[in-house]
C-alpha positions as CSV (number, residue, x, y, z in Angstrom):
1,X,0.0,0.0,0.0
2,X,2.9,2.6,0.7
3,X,4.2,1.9,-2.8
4,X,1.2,2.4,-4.4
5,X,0.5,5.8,-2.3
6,X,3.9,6.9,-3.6
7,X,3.4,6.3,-7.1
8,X,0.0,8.6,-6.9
9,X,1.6,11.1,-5.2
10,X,4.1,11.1,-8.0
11,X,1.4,11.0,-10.6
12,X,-0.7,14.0,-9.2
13,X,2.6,16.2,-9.0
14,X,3.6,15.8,-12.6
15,X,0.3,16.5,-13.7
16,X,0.2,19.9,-11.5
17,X,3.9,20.3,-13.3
18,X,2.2,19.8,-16.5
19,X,-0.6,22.1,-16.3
20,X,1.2,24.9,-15.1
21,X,3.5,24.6,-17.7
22,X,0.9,24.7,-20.1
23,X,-0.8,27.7,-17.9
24,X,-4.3,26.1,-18.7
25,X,-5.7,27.7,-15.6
26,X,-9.3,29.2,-15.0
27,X,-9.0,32.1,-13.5
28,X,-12.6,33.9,-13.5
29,X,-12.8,36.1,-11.4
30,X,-16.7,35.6,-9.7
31,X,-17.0,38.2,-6.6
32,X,-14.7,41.0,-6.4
33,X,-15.0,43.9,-3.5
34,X,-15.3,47.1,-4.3
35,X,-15.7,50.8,-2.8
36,X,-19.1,51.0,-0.8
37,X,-18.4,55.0,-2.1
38,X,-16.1,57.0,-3.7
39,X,-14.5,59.4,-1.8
40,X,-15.5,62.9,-2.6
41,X,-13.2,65.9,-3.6
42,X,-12.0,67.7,-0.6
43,X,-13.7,70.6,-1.6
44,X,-17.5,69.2,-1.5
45,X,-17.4,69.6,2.0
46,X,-18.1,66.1,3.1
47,X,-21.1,65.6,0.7
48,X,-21.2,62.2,-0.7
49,X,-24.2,62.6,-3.7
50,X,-25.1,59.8,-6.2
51,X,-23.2,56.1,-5.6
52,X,-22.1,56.0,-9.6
53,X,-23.3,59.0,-10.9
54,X,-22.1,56.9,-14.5
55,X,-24.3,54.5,-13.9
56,X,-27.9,54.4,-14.7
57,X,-30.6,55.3,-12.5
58,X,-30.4,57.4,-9.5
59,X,-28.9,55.5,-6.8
60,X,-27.4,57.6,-3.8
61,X,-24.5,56.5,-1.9
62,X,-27.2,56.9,1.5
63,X,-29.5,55.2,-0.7
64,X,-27.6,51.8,-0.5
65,X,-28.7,50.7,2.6
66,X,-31.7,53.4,3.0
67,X,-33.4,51.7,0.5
68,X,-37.2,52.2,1.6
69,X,-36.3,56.0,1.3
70,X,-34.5,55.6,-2.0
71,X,-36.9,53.8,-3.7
72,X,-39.9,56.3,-2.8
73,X,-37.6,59.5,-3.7
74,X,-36.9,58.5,-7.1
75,X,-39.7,58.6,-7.8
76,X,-40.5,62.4,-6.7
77,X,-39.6,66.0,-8.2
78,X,-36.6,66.5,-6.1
79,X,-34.8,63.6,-7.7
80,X,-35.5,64.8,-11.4
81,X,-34.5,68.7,-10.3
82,X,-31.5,68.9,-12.5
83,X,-33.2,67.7,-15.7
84,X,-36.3,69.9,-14.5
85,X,-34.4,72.9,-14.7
86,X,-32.4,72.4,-17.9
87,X,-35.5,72.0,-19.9
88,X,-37.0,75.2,-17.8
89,X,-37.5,78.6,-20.3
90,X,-35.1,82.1,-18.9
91,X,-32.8,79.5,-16.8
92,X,-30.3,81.8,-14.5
93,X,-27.2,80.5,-12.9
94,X,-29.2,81.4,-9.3
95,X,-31.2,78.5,-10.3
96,X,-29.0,76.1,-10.1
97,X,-28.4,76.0,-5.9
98,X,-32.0,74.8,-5.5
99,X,-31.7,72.2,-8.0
100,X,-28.2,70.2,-6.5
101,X,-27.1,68.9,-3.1
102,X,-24.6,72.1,-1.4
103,X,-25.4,73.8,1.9
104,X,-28.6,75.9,1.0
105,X,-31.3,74.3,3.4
106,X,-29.1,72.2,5.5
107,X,-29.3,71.7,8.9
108,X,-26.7,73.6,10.7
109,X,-23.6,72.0,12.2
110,X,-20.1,70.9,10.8
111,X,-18.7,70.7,8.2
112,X,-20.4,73.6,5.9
113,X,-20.2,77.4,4.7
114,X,-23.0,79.8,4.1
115,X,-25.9,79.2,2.4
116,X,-25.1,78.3,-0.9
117,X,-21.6,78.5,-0.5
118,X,-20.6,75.2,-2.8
119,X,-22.6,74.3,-5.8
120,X,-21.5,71.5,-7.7
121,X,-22.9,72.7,-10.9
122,X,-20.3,70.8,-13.1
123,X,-20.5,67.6,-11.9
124,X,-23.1,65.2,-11.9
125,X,-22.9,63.4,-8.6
126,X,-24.7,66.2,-7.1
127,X,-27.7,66.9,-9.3
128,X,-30.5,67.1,-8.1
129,X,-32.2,67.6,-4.7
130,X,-31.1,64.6,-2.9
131,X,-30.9,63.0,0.7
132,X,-28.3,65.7,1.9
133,X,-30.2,68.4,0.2
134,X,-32.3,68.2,3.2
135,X,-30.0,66.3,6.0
136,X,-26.8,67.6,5.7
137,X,-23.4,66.5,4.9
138,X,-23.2,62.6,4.9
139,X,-19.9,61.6,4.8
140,X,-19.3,61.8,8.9
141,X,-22.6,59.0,8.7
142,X,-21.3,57.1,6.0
143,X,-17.6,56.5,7.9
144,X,-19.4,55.9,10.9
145,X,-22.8,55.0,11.0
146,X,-23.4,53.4,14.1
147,X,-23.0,56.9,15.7
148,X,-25.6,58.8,16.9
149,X,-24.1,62.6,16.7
150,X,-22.9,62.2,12.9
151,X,-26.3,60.9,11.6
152,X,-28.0,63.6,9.3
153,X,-31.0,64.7,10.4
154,X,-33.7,66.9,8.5
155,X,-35.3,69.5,10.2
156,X,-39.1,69.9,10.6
157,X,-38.8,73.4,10.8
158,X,-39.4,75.6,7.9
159,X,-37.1,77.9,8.3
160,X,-37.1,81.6,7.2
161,X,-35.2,84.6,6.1
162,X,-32.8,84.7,9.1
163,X,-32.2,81.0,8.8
164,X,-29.9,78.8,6.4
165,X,-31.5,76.0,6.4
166,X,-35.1,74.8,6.5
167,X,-37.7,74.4,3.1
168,X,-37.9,78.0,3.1
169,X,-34.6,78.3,1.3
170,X,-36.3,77.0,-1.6
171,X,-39.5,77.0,-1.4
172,X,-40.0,80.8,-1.3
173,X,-39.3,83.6,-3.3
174,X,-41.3,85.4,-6.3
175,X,-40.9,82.2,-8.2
176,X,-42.8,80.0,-5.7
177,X,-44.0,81.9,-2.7
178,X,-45.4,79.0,-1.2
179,X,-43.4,79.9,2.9
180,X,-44.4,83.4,2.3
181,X,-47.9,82.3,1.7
182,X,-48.0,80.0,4.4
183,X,-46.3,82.0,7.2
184,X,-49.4,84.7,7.1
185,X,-52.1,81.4,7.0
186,X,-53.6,79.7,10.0
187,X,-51.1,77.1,10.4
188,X,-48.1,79.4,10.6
189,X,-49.5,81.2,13.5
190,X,-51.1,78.1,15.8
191,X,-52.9,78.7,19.2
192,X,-49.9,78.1,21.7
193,X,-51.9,77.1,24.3
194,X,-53.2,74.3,22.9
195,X,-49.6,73.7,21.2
196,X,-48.3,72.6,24.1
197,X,-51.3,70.7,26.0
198,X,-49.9,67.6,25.2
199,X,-51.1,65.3,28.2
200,X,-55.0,67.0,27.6
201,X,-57.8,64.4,27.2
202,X,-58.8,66.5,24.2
203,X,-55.6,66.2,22.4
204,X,-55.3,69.4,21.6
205,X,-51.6,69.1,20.3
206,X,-52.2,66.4,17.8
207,X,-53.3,69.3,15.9
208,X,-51.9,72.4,17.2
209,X,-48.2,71.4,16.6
210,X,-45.9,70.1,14.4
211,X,-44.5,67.4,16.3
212,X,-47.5,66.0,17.8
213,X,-49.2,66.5,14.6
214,X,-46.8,63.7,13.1
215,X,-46.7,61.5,15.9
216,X,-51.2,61.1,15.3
217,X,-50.0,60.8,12.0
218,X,-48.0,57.9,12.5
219,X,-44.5,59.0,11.7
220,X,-42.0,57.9,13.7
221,X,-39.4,59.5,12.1
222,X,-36.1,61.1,13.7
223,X,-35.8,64.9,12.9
224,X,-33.3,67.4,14.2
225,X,-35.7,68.8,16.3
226,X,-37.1,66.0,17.9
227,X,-36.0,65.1,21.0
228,X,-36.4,69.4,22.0
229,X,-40.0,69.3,21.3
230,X,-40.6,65.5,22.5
231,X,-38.9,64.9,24.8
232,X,-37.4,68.0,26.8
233,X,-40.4,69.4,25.9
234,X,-38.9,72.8,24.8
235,X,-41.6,75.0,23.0
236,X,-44.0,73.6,19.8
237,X,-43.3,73.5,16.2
238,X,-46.0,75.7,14.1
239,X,-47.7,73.2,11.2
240,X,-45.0,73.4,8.6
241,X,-44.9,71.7,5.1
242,X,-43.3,68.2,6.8
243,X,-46.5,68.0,8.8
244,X,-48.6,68.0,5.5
245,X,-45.9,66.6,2.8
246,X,-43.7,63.5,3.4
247,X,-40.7,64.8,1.8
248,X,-39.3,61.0,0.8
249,X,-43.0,59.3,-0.6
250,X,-44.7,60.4,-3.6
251,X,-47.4,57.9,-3.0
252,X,-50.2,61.0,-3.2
253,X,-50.6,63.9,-5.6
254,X,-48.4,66.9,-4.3
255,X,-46.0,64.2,-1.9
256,X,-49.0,64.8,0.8
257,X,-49.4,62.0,3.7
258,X,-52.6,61.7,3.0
259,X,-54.7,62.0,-0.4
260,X,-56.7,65.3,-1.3
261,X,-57.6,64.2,-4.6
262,X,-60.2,62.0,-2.8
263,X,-64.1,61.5,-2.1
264,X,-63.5,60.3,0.8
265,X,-63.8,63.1,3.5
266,X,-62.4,60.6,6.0
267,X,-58.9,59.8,4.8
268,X,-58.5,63.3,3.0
269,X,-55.1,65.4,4.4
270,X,-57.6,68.0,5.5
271,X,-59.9,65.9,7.9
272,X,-57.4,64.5,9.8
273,X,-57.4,67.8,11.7
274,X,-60.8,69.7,10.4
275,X,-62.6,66.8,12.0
276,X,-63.2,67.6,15.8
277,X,-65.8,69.0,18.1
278,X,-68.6,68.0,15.3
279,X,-71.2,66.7,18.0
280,X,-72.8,67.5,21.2
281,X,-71.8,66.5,24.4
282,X,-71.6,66.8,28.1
283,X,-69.4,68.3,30.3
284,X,-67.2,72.1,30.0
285,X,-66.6,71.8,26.1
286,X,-69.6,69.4,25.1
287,X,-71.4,72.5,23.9
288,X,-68.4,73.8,21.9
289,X,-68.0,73.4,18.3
290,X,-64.3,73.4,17.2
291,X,-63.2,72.3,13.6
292,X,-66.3,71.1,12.0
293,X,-65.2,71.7,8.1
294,X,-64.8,68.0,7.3
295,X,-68.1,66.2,8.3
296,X,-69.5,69.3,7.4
297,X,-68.7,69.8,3.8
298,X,-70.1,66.0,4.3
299,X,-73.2,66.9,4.8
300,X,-74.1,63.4,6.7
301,X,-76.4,63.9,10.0
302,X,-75.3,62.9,13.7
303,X,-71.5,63.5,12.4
304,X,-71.7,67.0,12.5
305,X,-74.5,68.8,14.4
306,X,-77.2,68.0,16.6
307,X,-80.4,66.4,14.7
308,X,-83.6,67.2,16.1
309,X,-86.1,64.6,16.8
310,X,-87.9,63.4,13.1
311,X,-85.5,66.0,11.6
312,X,-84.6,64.7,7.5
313,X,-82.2,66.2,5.3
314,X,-81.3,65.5,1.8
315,X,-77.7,64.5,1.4
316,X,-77.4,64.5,-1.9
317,X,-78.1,68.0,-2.3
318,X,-75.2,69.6,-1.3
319,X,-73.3,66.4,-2.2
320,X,-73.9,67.0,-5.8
321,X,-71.3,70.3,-5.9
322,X,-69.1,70.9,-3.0
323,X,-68.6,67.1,-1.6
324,X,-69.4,65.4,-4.7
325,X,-67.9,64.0,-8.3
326,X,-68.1,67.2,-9.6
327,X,-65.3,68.3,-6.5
328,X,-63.1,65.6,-6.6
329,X,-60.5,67.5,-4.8
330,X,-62.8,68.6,-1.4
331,X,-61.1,71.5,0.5
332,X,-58.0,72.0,-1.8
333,X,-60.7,73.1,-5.0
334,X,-61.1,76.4,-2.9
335,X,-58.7,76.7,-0.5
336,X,-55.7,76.0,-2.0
337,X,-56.4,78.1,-5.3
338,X,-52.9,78.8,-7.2
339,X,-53.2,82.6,-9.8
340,X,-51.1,84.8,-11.5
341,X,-51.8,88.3,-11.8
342,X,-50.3,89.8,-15.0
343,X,-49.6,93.3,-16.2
344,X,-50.1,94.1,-19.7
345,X,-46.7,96.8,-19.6
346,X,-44.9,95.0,-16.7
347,X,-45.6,91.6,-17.1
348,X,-46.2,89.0,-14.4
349,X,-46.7,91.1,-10.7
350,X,-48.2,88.2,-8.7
351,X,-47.6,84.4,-8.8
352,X,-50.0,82.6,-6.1
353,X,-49.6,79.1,-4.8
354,X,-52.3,78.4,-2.8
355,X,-50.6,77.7,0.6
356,X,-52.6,80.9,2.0
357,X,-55.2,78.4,2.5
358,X,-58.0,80.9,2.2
359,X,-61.0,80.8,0.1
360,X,-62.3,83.5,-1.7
361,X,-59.5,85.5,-0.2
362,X,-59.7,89.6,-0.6
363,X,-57.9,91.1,-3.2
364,X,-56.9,94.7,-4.6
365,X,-58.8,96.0,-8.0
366,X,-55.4,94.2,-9.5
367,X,-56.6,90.9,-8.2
368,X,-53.7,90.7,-5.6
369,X,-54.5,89.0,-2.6
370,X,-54.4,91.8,0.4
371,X,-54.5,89.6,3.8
372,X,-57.2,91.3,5.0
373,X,-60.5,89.1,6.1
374,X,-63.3,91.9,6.3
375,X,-63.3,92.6,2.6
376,X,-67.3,92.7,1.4
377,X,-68.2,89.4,-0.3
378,X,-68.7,90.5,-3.6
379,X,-66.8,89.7,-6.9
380,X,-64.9,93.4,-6.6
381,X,-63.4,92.2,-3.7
382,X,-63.0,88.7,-3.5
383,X,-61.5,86.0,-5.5
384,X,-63.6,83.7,-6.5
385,X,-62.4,81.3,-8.9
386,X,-61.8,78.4,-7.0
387,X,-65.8,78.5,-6.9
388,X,-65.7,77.8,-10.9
389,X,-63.4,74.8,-11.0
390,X,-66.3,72.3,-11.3
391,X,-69.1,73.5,-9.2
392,X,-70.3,77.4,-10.1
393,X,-70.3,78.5,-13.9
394,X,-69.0,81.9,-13.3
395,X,-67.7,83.9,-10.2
396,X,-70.6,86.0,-10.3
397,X,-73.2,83.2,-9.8
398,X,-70.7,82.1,-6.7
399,X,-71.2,85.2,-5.1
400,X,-74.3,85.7,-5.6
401,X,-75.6,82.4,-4.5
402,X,-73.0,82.6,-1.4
403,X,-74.7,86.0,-0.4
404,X,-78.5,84.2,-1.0
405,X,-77.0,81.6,1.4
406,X,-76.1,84.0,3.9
407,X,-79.0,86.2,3.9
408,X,-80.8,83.2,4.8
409,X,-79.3,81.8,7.3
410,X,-78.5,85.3,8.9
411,X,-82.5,85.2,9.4
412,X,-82.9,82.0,10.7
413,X,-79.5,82.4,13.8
414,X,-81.1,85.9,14.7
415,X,-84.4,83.9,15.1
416,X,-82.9,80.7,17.0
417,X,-81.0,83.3,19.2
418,X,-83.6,85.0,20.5
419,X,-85.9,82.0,21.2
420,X,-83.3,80.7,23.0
421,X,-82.5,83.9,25.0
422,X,-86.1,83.6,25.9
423,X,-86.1,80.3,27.6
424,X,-82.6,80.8,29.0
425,X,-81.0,84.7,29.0
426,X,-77.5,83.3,29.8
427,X,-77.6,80.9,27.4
428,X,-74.4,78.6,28.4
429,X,-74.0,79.8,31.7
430,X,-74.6,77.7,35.1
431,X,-78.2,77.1,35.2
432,X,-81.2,77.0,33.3
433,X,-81.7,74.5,30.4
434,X,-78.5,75.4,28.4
435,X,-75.9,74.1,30.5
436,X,-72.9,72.2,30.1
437,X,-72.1,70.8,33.1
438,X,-75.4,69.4,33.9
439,X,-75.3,65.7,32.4
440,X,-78.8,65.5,31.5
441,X,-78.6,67.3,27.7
442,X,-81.5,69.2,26.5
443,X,-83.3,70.2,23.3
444,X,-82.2,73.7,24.2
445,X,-78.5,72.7,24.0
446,X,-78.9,71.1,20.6
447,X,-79.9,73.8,19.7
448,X,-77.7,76.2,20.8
449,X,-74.9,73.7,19.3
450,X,-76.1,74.1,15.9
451,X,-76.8,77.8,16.4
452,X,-72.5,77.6,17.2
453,X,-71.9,75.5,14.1
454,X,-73.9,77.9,12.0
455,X,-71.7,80.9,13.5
456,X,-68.2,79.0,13.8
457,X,-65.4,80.6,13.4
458,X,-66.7,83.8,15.6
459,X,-67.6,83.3,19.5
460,X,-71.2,83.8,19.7
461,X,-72.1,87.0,22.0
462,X,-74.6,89.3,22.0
463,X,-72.1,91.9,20.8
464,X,-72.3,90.1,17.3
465,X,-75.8,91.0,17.0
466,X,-75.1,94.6,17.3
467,X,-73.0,94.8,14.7
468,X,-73.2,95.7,10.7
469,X,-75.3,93.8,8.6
470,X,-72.4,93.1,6.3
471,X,-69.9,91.5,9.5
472,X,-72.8,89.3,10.4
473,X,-72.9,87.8,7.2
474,X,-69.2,87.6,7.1
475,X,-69.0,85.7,10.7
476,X,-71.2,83.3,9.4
477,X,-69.4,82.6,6.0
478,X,-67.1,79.7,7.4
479,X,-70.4,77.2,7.8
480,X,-72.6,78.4,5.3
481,X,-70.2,78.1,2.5
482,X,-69.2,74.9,3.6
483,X,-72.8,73.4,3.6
484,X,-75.4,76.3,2.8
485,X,-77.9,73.3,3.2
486,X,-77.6,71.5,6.2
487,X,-76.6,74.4,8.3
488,X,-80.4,75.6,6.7
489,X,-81.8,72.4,7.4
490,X,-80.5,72.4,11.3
491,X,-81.9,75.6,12.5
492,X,-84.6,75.6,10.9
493,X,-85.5,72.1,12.4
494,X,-84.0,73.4,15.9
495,X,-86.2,76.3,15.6
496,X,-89.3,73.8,15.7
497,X,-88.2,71.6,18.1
498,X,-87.5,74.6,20.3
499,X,-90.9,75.9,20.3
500,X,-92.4,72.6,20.3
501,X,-90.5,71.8,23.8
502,X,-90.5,75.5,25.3
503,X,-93.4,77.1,24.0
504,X,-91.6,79.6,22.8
505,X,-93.2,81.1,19.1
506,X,-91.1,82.7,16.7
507,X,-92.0,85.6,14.8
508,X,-94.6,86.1,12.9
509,X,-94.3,85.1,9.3
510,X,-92.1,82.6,10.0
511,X,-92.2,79.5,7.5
512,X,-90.2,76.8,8.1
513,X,-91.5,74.7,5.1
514,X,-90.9,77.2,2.2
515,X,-87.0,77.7,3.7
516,X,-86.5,74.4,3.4
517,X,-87.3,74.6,-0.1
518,X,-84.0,75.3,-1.4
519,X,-81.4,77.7,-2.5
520,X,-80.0,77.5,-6.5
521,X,-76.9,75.7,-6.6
522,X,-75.0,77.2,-9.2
């Protein structure tokens, strides 16, 4: 056996002789490392930008393992920026900051120079708005990513003229004024009391901040400002564009977290806010109405409003123009109305963008929107084109319908008011049958509900019945435009179950049958 061991031994080493003489070797090469980046030049101060900007596609280098995130970008604007702005008419070199990855709208921190400071305008690994357009500088992550301080985070906070960094360094400007519009709106300017209630049973700041906003929202998402407002607590964020827009997914129309282009008035971006304090109930706030507009512009009884015993109300009436096919878009069709205003010597004067939020907002004789709110509700001084996309033929029939609306119902809450001021003088105060915090609920404080929804948006006093003509109508503008009908239909059908249960009579020539008859719809 040892001989015959030798003797293959022997053979298997001249035939290893042989073949690499003959160098018939295979040497394929089938896995080879390589780079997980290429190091950037020195001077992109620590910005990392696309993996292989050769290769096709848009994969970042943060991309590679934040896949979830890169796979929704690339499919929004921000990741076709560049190619945006090269096929973009009057293109000026200004341009080109908001359409690359450099400083402008960073986070602070290190590395970094002022706004703007580096543009890579000549090289194509840092086109477009990418992940560190928003988060900063990755390269510190990317080197080390298992620590905490050198991970990029974006900020929530908008940012403004005094900051470098923020959407606001973008988003603003002649061009698209969409921070200038929303810093003079509603959600720029919160109540901060109810910002920071954050342990109230009402849950006030799900709604009245940014941060608790997103966390009813779902997102669980770090941001720079995040453990400040969550955790140590340390003032509120104000609703900015993150709140509304999810600046990686481009699932909905606009990169919103929720639809707006939808019928449904429950999952819509607006209602998941403009949804609260739509029903009676008992206790300090029961009676209050607070953001109605949703289940309102719904127009579906006990979701909004008190329904009086036998009341009926025909749905599909105001269904059939503001909440219906012919409005597929709900609150953004008049609220979120985007104009130009254009001079025939100068040229463009006015770009609008919608993020005002107001409908029918007052606007000069040019057509420029003025901020004010007490403008008179005519066509001279209101816009009212987002009336026409869909539901009104011309802004003059949407005036003058609006004002038919809110002659009407003007009538019928100076009639409920004084009814109820009859059977109880302090209305919601302690004692008599419009209470709060007695627990047995009356007809008297449906009614006096609705007679709130039909004036939301303007505490209900006596003072407001002493006032113009032309203010009362404006104070009751919110509801009535929202849902001319059922606000109709409820105090009118308050109004007789008020004198069926008090007594009480309402004045003479009343006729509750021929106001439910209708107002034209277009």
């Amino acid at each position: 056996m040892k001989a015959v061991h030798s003797r293959l031994s022997l053979y298997v080493l001249a035939v290893a002789v042989i073949v690499s003489l003959t160098g018939c070797v295979d040497e394929r090469v089938v896995f080879r490392d390589r780079p997980i980046f290429l190091e950037p030049d020195p001077t992109a101060l620590d910005f990392v930008g696309y993996a292989n900007p050769e290769a096709p596609g848009k994969l970042t280098v943060c991309g590679q393992c934040h896949v979830g995130q890169q796979t929704q970008w690339e499919r929004t604007g921000h990741a076709f920026a560049w190619e945006g702005l090269q096929a973009a008419p009057n293109v000026r070199d200004f341009c080109e900051a908001c359409h690359t990855v450099n400083t402008l709208g960073n986070p602070p921190g290190e590395p970094g120079e002022a706004a703007g400071g580096w543009v890579a305008v000549n090289d194509v690994r840092y086109h477009d708005v990418q992940c560190e357009s928003c988060h900063g500088p990755g390269l510190p992550h990317v080197r080390n990513p298992s620590i905490r301080e050198v991970q990029p985070r974006a900020p929530i906070t908008v940012g403004g003229p005094d900051m470098t960094f923020g959407c606001a360094q973008c988003h603003s400007g002649f061009h698209h004024p969409f921070v200038e519009e929303w810093a003079e709106s509603p959600h720029a300017n919160v109540t901060p009391f109810a910002a920071v209630r954050r342990d109230d049973a009402g849950g006030c700041w799900s709604c009245h901040s940014g941060e608790g906003a997103l966390e009813a929202f779902g997102v669980r998402a770090d941001y720079l400002e995040r453990e400040a407002l969550l955790e140590r607590r340390e003032g509120f964020a104000q609703i900015t564009c993150a709140v509304c827009h999810d600046p990686h997914s481009n699932e909905f129309e606009g990169q919103l977290r929720f639809p707006s282009a939808t019928g449904n008035i429950e999952t819509h971006i607006c209602a998941q806010c403009h949804n609260r304090g739509t029903v009676p109930g008992v206790g300090p706030r029961g009676l209050s109405v607070h953001a109605p507009e949703a289940p309102l512009l719904d127009g579906v009884l006990h979701t909004v409003g008190w329904a009086p015993p036998g009341m009926e109300h025909d749905v599909d009436l105001i269904r059939g123009s503001h909440a219906g096919e012919a409005n597929p878009r709900l609150c953004s069709t008049c609220h979120m109305v985007a104009h130009e205003v254009t001079d025939p010597e100068a040229g463009l004067v006015f770009r609008g963008v919608g993020h005002s939020f107001r409908a029918a907002q007052c606007v000069d004789e040019d057509g420029v929107p003025t901020g004010e709110l007490d403008c008179p509700i005519s066509t001279a001084a209101r816009d009212w084109r987002g009336c026409t996309n869909g539901c009104h033929g011309t802004e003059a029939a949407a005036a003058s319908v609006t004002n038919s609306a809110l002659t009407l119902n003007l009538s019928l809450v100076r009639q409920l008011y004084s009814m109820l001021r009859q059977i109880d003088p302090n209305l919601a105060g302690p004692g008599g049958p419009i209470d709060p915090t007695n627990p047995v609920f009356t007809v008297a404080e449906g009614a006096y509900f609705n007679l709130q929804l039909a004036h939301h948006g303007t505490p209900l006093h006596q003072d407001n019945f002493n006032v113009s003509r032309a203010d009362s109508l404006r104070a009751l503008m919110p509801s009535t435009v929202h849902n001319p009908f059922l606000i109709r239909s409820l105090l009118v059908w308050s109004i007789d179950a008020v004198q069926a249960e008090y007594g009480v009579s309402p004045d003479p020539g009343f006729n509750a049958e021929a106001l439910l008859e209708g107002i034209p719809t277009r």
